[in-house]
N, C-alpha and C positions, 0 to 999 in steps of 0.2 A: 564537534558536530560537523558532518560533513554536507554540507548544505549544496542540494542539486534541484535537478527536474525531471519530470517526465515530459522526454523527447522526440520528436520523431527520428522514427528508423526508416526513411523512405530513402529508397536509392542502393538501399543493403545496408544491414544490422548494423556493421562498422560503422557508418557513418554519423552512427548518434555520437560515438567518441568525438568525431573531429566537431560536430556541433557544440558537443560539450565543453573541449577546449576553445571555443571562442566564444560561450557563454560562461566561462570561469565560475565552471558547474564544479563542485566536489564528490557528486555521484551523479548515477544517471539512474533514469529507470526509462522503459521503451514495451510497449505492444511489442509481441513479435509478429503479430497478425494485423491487417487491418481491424481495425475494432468495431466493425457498423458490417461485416460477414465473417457467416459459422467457418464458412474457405479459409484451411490454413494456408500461409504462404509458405511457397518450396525453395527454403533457402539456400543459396551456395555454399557447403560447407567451408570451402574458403574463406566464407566472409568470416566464422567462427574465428577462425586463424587471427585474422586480421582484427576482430573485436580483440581478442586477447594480447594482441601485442601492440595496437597501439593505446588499450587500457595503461599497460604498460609503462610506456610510453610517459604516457600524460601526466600519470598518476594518481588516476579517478581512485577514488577509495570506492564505496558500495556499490553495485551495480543491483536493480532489480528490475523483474519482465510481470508487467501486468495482465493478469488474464483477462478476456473479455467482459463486458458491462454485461453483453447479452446470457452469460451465462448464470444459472439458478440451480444450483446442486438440490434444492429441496424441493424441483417444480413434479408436478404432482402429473403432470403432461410428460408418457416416456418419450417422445423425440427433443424434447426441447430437454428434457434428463440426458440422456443418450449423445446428445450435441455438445451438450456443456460438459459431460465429461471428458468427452474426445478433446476438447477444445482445450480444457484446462491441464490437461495429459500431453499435448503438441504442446504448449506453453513450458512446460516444466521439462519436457525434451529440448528443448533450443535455450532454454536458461541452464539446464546442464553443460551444452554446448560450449556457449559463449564464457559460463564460471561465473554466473550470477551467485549472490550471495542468496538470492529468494526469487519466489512466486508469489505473489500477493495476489490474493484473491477477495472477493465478496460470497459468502454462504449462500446466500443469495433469499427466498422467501418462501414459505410453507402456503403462501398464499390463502390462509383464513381456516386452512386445515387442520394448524396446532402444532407448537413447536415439537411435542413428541414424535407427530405424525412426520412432522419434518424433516428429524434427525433417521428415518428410519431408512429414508433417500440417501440422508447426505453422507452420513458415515460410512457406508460401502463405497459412496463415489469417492469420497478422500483417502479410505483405503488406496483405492485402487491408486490413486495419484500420488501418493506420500509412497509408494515401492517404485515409481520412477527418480525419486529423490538421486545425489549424490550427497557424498557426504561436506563436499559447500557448497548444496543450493537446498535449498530449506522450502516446505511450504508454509506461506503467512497469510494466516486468517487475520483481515482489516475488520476493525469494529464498524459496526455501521450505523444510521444515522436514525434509524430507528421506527424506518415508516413503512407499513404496507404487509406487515406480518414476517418483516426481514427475523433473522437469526443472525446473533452477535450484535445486539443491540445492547449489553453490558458485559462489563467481565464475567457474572456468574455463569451467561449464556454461552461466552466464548472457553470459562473453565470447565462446562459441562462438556463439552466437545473433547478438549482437551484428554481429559479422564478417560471418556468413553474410549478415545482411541488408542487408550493405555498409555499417555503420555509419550506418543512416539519422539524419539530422540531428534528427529528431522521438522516436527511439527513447531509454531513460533507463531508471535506477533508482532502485527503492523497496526499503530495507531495514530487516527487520522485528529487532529484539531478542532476541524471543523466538527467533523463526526460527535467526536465528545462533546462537543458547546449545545450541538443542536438536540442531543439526547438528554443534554440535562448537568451536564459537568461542566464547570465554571472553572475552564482553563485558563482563563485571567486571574483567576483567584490563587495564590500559592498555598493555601489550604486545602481547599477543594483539589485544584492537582494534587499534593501531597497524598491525599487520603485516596483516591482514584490511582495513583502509582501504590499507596499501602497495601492497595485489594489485590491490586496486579500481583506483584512481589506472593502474596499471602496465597493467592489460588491456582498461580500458574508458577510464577517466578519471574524475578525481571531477567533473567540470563535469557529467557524464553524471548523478548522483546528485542525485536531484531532492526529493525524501522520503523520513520516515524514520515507521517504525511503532513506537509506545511500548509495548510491554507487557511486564509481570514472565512470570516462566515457572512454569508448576505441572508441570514436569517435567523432570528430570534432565537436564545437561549430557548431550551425546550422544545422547540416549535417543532422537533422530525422532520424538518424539510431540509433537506442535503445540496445546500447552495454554496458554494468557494466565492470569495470574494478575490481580488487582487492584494496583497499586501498591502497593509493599513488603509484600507478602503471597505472593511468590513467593521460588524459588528465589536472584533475582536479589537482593530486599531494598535497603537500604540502597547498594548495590553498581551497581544502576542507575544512582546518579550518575557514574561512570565514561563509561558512553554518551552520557549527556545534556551532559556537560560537554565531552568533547570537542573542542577546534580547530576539527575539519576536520568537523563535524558541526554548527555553528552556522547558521543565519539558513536553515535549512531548514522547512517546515512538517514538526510533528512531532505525529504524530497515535495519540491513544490507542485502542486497540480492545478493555479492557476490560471485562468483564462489571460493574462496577458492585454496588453494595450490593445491591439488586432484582432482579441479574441481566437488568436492561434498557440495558444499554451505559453508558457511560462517563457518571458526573456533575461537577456543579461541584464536589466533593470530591476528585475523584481529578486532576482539570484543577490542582487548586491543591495539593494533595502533589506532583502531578510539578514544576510551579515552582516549589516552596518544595526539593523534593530536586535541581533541578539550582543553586539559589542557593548551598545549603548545600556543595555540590561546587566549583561555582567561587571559592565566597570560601575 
């Protein structure tokens, strides 16, 4: 398991590598954009160069670029349609750049309109984004937490998608921890995981599962409230090694999205708790 973070890229793209080697990250994942504006950033192709060769370098295993929170492939509002697919279209262009292995995104929410009405947005706009693909960097639809009229709030919803877009060969998943715990799957449980990776395997395929998101949960099993805790400081505790240990969950880039002691994302503290808790699990 290749256990990372998502890091900043300020100062130019490359420089998440060098942050990564001195948080003895084993993958990265990085915004390409600021993430709080629709403005993409105008990168130095250069910097591509240099992401790639001190990846290199280091010997980051995964790399992935998350597309913006603001964006809603099934908003029912065409500018904020229209924005988020430009947005998530520039994200999947600069992940091509750098040789990301993905795009992870969120569906985003049909906002009370009905998931059919929803897919009727979203499918066209992931067409359009899954033909900027290359052939390694993948788009990944992340399960989500379950609240607010989201889409991909279970596998059946995320294999509808799947299907509908003929199983594109570039298309995959990313599945988040918390996400599962809060929707309703008891990722402490090796059963409950079991049977939740059974559906996966059975409706999509687990080859399809490409990343995995590390984080504790600061809210109740069930609950749809999409809260990350710090390693072992959630809901989850000690019990996250059940995920992380996992079989059918290994040699994935597995990327932490915690807030951090500072509340500035994920540090070398929380990157070596989660390897020291998935050691302690598998031995």
């Amino acid at each position: 398991m290749q256990i990372g973070a998502h890091i900043s890229s300020s100062g130019g793209i490359d420089k998440a590598i060098d942050r990564a080697v001195e948080m003895d990250a084993d993958s990265v994942q990085v915004f390409t954009q600021s993430p709080r504006a629709w403005r993409p950033t105008n990168h130095d192709p250069a910097s591509f160069d240099r992401f790639r060769e001190k990846r290199a370098e280091a010997g980051i295993g995964g790399v992935l670029c998350h597309a913006l929170y603001l964006c809603n492939l099934a908003a029912p509002d065409d500018t904020v349609y229209e924005k988020s697919v430009l947005a998530i279209g520039n994200t999947m262009q600069v992940a091509c750049g750098i040789g990301a292995e993905g795009v992870v995104f969120h569906v985003g929410s049909h906002l009370g309109s009905g998931f059919e009405t929803g897919l009727e947005r979203v499918l066209p706009a992931m067409e359009t984004v899954l033909k900027l693909c290359s052939d390694e960097t993948w788009l990944l639809m992340e399960n989500s937490a379950g609240a607010g009229g989201t889409i991909g709030r279970s596998i059946e919803e995320l294999a509808t998608l799947w299907e509908r877009l003929d199983r594109h060969p570039r298309l995959g998943i990313c599945i988040d921890s918390c996400h599962l715990w809060v929707s309703g799957i008891d990722v402490t449980d090796p059963v409950a995981l079991g049977a939740c990776l059974d559906e996966l395997d059975s409706a999509i395929g687990l080859d399809r599962l490409r990343a995995l998101h590390v984080n504790d949960a600061a809210a109740p099993l069930g609950s749809n409230r999409d809260r990350h805790a710090n390693i072992l400081e959630g809901e989850l505790g000690e019990k996250l090694g059940v995920f992380l240990s996992d079989p059918r969950l290994q040699d994935l880039p597995a990327v932490l999205e915690t807030a951090g002691p500072e509340n500035r994302g994920p540090d070398a503290d929380e990157i070596h708790k989660t390897k020291e808790l998935r050691a302690r699990w598998l031995s």
